[in-house]
C-alpha angles and dihedrals in degrees: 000000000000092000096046093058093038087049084047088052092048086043088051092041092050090055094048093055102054102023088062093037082053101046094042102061090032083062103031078057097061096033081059099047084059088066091203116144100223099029079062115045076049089061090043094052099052092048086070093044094050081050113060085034097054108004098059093027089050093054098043084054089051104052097034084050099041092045091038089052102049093042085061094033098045104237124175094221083194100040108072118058090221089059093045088050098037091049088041093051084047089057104040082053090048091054095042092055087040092048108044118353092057090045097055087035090066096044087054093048087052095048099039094055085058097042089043085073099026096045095219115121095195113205090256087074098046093043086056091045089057092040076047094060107030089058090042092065086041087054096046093056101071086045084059089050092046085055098049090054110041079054097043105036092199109192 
């Protein structure tokens, strides 16, 4: 029973993650082609607080679900190839959203709360949106791995 809910955890954890790291960037997208000042530091803004809700939420589900999981279930996290690769593409994401998406994030934010009120959305800020989103698709893609393999458990 333990290890069903903890699985569930890591499941739900797994959704929140890349669901929100999808339809964020799906709607900041759309909030930055309007090129309208304050349409856009809204959508700024709600990129940091989606993701501090479900990001970061989303992550802390999936690891206390997925290690919860294999300590009851006991797993050796270093003795399938699928758990070793699928840890390994969880924390290359990770580093890839800490090193550089949360970086230009926070320039945007900053940015976005001055041009809000000045109405001038300067090309610092577009350039970081498409590094944003560039990176953002770079980042997903070891999530999706992650994903593949924790299902198919290939040997």
């Amino acid at each position: 029973m333990l290890y069903a809910l903890l699985k569930s955890l890591h499941l739900f954890g797994v959704i929140l993650l890349l669901g929100n790291a999808i339809v964020t960037m799906i709607w900041k997208m759309a909030a930055d082609r309007t090129d309208d000042p304050r349409l856009v530091a809204f959508g700024q803004r709600l990129v940091t607080l989606t993701d501090w809700w479900f990001t970061v939420g989303g992550a802390a589900f999936l690891m206390i679900g997925g290690y919860g999981a294999a300590a009851v279930g006991g797993l050796d996290l270093f003795g399938s190839t699928w758990l070793i690769w699928g840890q390994a593409m969880l924390f290359l994401s990770g580093g890839l959203w800490l090193g550089i998406l949360v970086p230009a994030q926070i320039r945007q934010a900053r940015q976005a709360r001055v041009f809000a009120v000045d109405g001038d959305i300067p090309a610092s800020y577009k350039r970081d949106a498409l590094s944003w989103v560039v990176w953002g698709i770079i980042a997903s893609i070891p999530l999706i791995i992650a994903i593949w393999m924790m299902n198919a458990k290939p040997v």
